[in-house]
N, C-alpha and C positions, 0 to 999 in steps of 0.2 A: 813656249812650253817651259816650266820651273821645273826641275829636280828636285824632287825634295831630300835626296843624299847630299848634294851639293849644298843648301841651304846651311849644312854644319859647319864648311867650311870656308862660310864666306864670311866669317868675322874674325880677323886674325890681329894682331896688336898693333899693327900699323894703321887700323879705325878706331884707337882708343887713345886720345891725345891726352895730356900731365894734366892739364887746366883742365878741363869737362869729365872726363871719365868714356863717355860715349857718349860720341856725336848721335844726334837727332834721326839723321838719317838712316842708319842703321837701327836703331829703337823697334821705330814700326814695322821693319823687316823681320827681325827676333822675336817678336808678339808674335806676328802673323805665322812664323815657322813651327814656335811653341803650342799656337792652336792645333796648327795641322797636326801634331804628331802627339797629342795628350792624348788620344785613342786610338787604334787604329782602323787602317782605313785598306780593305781591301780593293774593294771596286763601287763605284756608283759617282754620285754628283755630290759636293761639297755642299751647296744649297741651290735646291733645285730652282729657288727665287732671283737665283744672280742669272739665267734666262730666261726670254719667253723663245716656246716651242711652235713654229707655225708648220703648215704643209700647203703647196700650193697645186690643186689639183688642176690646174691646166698644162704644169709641166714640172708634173709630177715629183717636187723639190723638197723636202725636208727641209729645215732651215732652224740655225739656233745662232740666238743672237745677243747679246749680252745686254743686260738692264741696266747693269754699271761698267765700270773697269771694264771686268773680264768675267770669266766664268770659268770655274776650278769643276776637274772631275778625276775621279781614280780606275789606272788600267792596272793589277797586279801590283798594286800597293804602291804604282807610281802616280804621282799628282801632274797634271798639265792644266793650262792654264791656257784659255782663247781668249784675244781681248778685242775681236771685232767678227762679224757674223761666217757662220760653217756651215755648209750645207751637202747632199747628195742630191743624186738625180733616182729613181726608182723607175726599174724595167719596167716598161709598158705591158705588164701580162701579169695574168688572173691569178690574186691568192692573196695568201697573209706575208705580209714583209715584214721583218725585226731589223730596225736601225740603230747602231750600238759603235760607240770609239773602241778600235783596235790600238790602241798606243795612240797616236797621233789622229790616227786616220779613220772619218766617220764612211761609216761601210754599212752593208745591210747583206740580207739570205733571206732564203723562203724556206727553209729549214730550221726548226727551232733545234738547239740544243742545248746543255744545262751551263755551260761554259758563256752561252750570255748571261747567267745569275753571275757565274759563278767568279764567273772574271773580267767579263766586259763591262763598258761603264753602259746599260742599257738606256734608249735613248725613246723610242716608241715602237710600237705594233700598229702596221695600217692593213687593213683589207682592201683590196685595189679589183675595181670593176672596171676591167680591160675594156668590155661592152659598151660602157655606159661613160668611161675615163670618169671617173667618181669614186671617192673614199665612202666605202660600207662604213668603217671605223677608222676612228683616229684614236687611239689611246694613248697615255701619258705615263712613262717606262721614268723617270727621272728618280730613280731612287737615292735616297743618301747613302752616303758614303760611312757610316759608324754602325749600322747593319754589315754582322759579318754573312759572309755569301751563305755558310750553313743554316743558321735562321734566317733569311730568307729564301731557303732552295726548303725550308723545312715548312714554313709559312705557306709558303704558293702552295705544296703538293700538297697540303691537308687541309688546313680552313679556307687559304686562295681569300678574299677580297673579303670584310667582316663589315657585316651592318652596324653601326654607330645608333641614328638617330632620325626623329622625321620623317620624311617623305610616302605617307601615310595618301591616299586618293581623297581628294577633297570633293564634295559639289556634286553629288552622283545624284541623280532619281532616278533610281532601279525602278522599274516596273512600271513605270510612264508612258505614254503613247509614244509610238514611235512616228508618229507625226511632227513632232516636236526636237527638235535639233539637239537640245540638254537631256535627251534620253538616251543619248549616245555619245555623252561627252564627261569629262572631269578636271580637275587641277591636280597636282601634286603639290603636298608640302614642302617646302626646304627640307634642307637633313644632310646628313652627313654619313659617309662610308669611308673603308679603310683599306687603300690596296697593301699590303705588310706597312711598312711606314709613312706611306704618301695618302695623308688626310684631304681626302676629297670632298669639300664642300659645294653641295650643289643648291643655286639658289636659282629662283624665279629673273630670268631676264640675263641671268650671267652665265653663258650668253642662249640659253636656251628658253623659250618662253612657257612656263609651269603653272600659272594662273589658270583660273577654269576659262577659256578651257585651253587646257594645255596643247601643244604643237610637238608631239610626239611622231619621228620615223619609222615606217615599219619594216622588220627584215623578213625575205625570205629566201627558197631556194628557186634556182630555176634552171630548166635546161639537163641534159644528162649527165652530166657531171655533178648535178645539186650547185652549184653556183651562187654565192650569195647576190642577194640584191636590195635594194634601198630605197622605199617608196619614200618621197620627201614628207617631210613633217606637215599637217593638217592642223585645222582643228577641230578635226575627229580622228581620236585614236584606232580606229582600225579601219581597213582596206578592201574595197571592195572590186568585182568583174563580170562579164557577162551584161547581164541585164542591169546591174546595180545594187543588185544584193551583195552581202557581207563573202567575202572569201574564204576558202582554207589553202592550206599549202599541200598539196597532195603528190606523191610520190607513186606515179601508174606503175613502176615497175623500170620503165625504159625512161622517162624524166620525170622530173621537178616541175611544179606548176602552179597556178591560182587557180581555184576549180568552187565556180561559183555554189555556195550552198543552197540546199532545196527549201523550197518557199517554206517559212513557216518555222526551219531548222535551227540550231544553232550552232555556236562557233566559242572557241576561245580568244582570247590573245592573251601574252606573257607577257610582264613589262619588267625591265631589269635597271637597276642603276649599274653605273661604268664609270670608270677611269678616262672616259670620252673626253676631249678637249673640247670639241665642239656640240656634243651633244651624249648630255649626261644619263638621259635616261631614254629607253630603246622600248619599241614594243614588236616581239616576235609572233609572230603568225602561228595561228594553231595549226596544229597538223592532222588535225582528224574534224570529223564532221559530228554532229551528234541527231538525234530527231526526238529526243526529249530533254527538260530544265535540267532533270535528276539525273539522267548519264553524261551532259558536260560536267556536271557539278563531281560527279562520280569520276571522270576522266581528266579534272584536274591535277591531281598528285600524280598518276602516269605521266599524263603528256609532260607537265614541266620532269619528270624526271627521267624521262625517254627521249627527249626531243634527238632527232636525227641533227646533229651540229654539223658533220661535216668538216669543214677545213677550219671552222669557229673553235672547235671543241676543243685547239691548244688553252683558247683565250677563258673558256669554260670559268676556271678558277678566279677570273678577275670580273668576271658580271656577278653579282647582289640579287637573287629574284626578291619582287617586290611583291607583285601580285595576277592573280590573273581572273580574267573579267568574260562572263558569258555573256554573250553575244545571241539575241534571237532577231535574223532575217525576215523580211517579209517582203511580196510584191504591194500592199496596201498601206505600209508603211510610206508618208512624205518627205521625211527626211532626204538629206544629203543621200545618207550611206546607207537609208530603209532597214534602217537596224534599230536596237534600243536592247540595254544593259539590262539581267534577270538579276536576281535575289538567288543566294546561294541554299541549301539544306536549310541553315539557319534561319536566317534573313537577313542575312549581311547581303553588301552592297558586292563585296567582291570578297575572292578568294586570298587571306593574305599570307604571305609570306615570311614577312617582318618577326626577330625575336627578338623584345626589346632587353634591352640590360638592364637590369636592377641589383648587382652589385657583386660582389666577387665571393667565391665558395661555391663549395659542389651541393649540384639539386640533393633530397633525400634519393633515398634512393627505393622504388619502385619493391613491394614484396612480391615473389615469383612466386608464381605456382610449385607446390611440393607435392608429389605423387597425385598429381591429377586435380588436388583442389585448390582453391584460390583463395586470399585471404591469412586471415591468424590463422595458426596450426594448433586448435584444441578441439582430444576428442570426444566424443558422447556418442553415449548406446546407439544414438540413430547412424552413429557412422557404420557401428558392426554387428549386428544383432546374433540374435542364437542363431539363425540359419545358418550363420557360416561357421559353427561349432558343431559336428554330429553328437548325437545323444551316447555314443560309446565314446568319444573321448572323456577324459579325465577334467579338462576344463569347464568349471562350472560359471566361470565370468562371460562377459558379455564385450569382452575387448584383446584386441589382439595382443597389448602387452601381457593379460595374463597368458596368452596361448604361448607366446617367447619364453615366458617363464615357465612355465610347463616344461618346453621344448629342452631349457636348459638346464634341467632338472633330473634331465633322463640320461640313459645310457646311447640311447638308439634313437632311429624314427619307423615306426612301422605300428604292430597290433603290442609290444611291449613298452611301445613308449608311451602309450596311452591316446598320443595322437592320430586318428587316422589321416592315410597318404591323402584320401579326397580333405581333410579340411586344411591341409599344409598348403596342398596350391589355393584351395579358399582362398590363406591367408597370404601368399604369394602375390595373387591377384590385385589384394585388397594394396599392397606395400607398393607396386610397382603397377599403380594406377588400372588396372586392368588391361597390361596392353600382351598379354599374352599367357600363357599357361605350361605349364610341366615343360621340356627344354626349350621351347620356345621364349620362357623366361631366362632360361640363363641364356640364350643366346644373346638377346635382347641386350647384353651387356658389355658386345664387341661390336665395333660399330663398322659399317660400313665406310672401306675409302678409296675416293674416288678419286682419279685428275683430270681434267677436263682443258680443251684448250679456245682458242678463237672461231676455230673450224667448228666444234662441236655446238657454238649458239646459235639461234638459245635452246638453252637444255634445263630439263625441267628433272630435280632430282629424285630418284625412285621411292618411293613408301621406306622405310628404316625407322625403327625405335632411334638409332644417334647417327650420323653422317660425319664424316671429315672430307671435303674436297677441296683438291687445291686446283689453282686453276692459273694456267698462263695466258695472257688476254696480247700478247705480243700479235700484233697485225689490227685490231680497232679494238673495240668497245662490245666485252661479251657479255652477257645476259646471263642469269641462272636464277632461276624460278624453287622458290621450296617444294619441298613433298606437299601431296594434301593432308591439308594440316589433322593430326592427331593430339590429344592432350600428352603432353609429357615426352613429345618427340622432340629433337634435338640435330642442329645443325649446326655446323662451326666450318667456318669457310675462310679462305686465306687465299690472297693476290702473289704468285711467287715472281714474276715478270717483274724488271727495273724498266719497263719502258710506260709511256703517258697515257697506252690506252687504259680505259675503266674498266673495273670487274662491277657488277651493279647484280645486286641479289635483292631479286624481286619476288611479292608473296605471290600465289597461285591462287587463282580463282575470286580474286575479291582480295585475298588475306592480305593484311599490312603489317611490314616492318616495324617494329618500332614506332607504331604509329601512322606509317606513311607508306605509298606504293612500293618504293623499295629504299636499299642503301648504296651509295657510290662506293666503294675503293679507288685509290687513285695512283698510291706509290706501295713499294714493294713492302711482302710481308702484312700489309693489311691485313683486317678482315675481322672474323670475330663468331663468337660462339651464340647461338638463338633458340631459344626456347619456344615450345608451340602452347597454345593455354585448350586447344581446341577450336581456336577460331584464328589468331592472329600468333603471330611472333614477336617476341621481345629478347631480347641483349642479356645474358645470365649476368 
C-alpha cells in the first residue's frame, strides 16, 4: 500500500547529490506522485485497465489481479496500491452482493448503500443463485478515481447507464413461418454504452456471441420470493415450458413462475445492455401474456416500465433497454421454441428503445395546449361567434377581447354594465377551456393537495382542474395513475423520500406520459408538473 501523504516527503536533500541534481531513481517516483495528485481523487480505481476482474462461480471468489506492476485504487482520498492478486470469498446465499475495498480490505454486503459511491473504491455487483450456485450477473463497478463521488451519486440516480451507439437487432424475419428457426432468432450490433464513466464496448465474440444469431440469457423470477434465475444463452432468444411453447413469467399471487402461453398467444421479451463482464446483453422475460399482435404491441411501454424487478431493481439504473420483441406461440409451429417474431403497429421488426445522439443542445421545445386548444394561438370569429354575446349587451364584436374591453370600460358588471351575468360565464367558459362555470370557475383555480405514500399504491388521482401530490415511496416502488384525462387539467407531482425506491406516474386508461406508459422518479424532490391536452399528458 503507498500513502499518498507520505509520497511529499520522501524526497528530502540527502537524494539530491552536487554532480546530477536528481538521481534517476527518485524521477520516476515524483512524476508518478505529481500525476496522482494534479486532480483529485476521492474514491474509485486509478485505471480500471491496470486489472482484470474475474469471479469464480464454483467457489464463489471474486478476484483482481493485476495486468501490470500493480493496481492503484482510492479509499477516502487515500491511494493503495496491490501488486499481486486480492480476492473474497461470497456467502453462499441468495441476492445481490456489492464487492468494494474498505481501506485495505476487499469486503462485500447485500445491502446497498450510497457510501459504496461515495467512498469505497467499488469493485462489482453479483446476483448469486444459492439454488443453482450460478451468477445471474456479474457486473463491472471499476470506476475511476477523478469522478468526484457527487457526480456520480448524481449520474447513477437520474440518467444511471446512457446509450452511446449501435447495438440496433440485426437479421430479423418478422412475420415468417414459424416453422423456420430465423423466425425466432436475430444478431445484435456492436455499440457502445456508458455506465457514468466506464465506456462499455460491447462487440460480437468479446466474449459474448452477437452474430445472428445471437446467444442471449434469459432472466426471470421464480419461487415465492421472486428469485431471480438465468436460463443459459441459446440460439434463440427467448424461453420456453410446458409443452414447448414460448413462456411468460407470471406472478400467481403466492410465487414466481414460467407459465406456458396459450396456443396461438403472444409474449414479449426485453433485452437490455449491461456493465456485464461476462455477458453484455441480457433478455428478460415478459411478464404478462397477451392474445392479440395489437395488445403485446400495446403492452410494450408498460411492461418495460413496470416490470416487477425485485432485488434487480437496485441494479435498474445500470441496464440500457434496447428493445423488445413479440413473440407469437403456437402448437403447429416446428421450430425449436414454436415461436416466430411479429411486426409491431408499424411494421418494424421490434419495438426499439434506442435514442441515438446527434449532437448537443436542447430539443425545440414542444407548444402546449392553451385553454383547451392546440397549436398557434390565433383567434377568429369561428372560435366565438355571437351566440356567446346576448342581444342586450352592449358588445357588438364577435370576439371576446372586445367583451374585455367592454368589461373594462364599465363601472360594474351586471344590467349597467352592459354586459349580462349569462354572457360573463359565456365568456368565462370560452378563457378557461370549458372546464366549469360561475364558482366552479374560480374554484377551478386552487388546486387539489394531496400526499400519498407506499401503502397507498397504486392510487389513481381524483378528477381536479390542478393536483399537487407529493408522495413518499419509502418501503418499494409506488405507482400513481393520473386523473381521467380532461383538456387543460393539470398535475404536478414530486418524490419527497431520499430512499432508492421509485415514484412512477403512470397515464390512466391508455393515456401516455410524455409520450410513453409513464415516468420514473428515482431521487429526492423529483418529479414535475403535466398537462392533459384531452387525451395524453405532457411536461408544462
Amino acid at each position: 500500500m503507498a500513502d499518498s501523504r507520505e509520497h511529499i516527503y520522501r524526497y528530502d536533500a540527502s537524494q539530491i547529490d552536487n554532480d546530477s541534481g536528481v538521481p534517476g531513481d527518485y524521477v520516476d517516483d515524483a512524476l508518478d506522485h505529481l500525476d496522482e495528485t494534479k486532480a483529485p481523487h476521492e474514491n474509485g480505481f486509478r485505471d480500471p485497465s491496470e486489472s482484470a476482474l474475474t469471479f469464480d462461480e464454483g467457489t464463489r471468489t471474486v478476484t483482481l489481479t493485476p495486468t501490470g506492476a500493480n493496481y492503484g485504487y482510492y479509499h477516502n482520498s487515500q491511494l493503495y496500491e496491490v501488486s499481486s492478486a486480492d480476492s473474497v470469498v461470497l456467502p453462499d446465499t441468495e441476492g445481490l452482493w456489492y464487492v468494494y475495498y474498505d481501506g485495505a480490505t476487499m469486503t462485500y454486503t447485500d445491502t446497498f448503500t450510497p457510501a459504496i459511491i461515495t467512498d469505497f473504491a467499488f469493485i462489482t455487483a453479483i446476483y448469486w443463485d444459492a439454488t443453482n450456485n450460478a451468477a445471474v450477473y456479474f457486473g463491472d463497478e471499476r470506476h475511476g478515481s477523478t469522478m468526484d463521488s457527487a457526480t456520480h451519486s448524481y449520474n447513477h440516480n437520474t440518467f444511471g447507464a446512457r446509450y452511446d451507439s449501435g447495438l440496433q437487432l440485426t437479421g430479423i424475419l418478422s412475420d415468417a413461418s414459424g416453422n423456420l428457426a430465423t423466425s425466432a432468432q436475430f444478431g445484435v450490433a456492436n455499440g457502445v454504452i456508458w455506465d457514468e464513466d466506464i465506456r462499455a464496448a460491447i462487440t460480437d465474440g468479446s466474449p459474448q456471441t452477437l452474430a445472428n444469431p445471437a446467444e442471449i440469457p434469459m432472466l426471470y423470477r421464480s419461487g415465492a420470493a421472486g428469485d431471480w434465475r438465468k436460463i443459459s444463452a441459446t440460439t434463440f432468444p427467448v424461453t420456453t415450458t410446458g409443452t414447448g411453447r414460448a413462456a411468460w413469467n407470471e406472478n400467481t399471487g403466492a410465487t414466481w413462475q414460467l407459465t406456458e402461453i396459450g396456443n396461438n398467444n403472444f409474449v414479449l421479451v426485453h433485452y437490455y445492455a449491461t456493465p456485464s463482464i461476462t455477458e453484455p446483453i441480457i433478455g428478460i422475460v415478459g411478464q404478462n401474456e397477451y392474445s392479440t399482435q395489437n395488445d403485446a404491441r400495446l403492452g410494450a411501454e408498460t411492461e418495460i416500465n413496470l416490470l416487477a424487478a425485485g432485488a434487480l431493481e437496485t441494479l435498474g439504473p445500470e441496464f440500457v433497454p434496447l428493445a423488445t420483441v413479440i413473440y407469437q406461440t403456437s402448437t403447429s409451429y416446428s421450430n425449436a421454441v414454436k415461436s416466430r417474431i411479429r411486426t409491431t403497429d408499424t411494421g418494424a421488426d421490434y419495438v426499439s428503445w434506442l435514442v441515438e445522439r446527434t449532437g448537443t443542445g436542447f430539443p425545440a421545445a414542444p407548444v402546449n395546449s392553451v385553454f383547451g386548444r392546440t397549436g398557434s394561438v390565433t383567434a377568429s370569429a369561428s372560435d366565438y361567434d355571437a351566440s356567446q354575446v346576448d342581444n342586450d349587451s352592449t358588445v357588438t364584436g364577435a370576439f371576446v377581447d372586445d367583451a374585455l374591453n367592454t368589461l373594462s370600460s364599465t363601472d360594474g358588471i351586471g344590467n349597467a354594465s352592459g354586459v349580462a351575468g349569462g354572457n360573463l360565464t359565456a365568456a368565462l367558459d370560452q378563457l378557461d377551456g370549458d372546464v366549469g362555470t360561475n364558482a366552479t370557475d374560480i374554484a377551478d383555480l386552487a388546486p387539489q393537495v394531496l400526499s400519498k405514500a407506499f401503502a397507498d399504491s397504486p392510487y389513481t388521482i381524483p378528477a381536479a382542474t390542478r393536483t399537487f401530490i407529493q408522495v413518499n415511496a419509502t418501503g418499494g416502488t409506488t405507482l400513481i395513475y393520473t386523473p381521467t384525462a380532461v383538456a387543460g387539467a393539470e398535475v404536478s407531482i414530486i418524490k419527497t423520500d431520499a430512499t432508492a425506491a421509485q415514484v412512477r406516474l403512470l397515464g390512466s386508461s391508455g393515456a401516455k406520459v410524455n409520450g410513453v406508459a409513464g415516468l420514473i422518479f428515482g431521487s429526492q424532490w423529483s418529479g414535475g408538473t403535466y398537462w392533459c391536452d384531452g387525451t395524453d399528458w405532457f411536461a408544462k
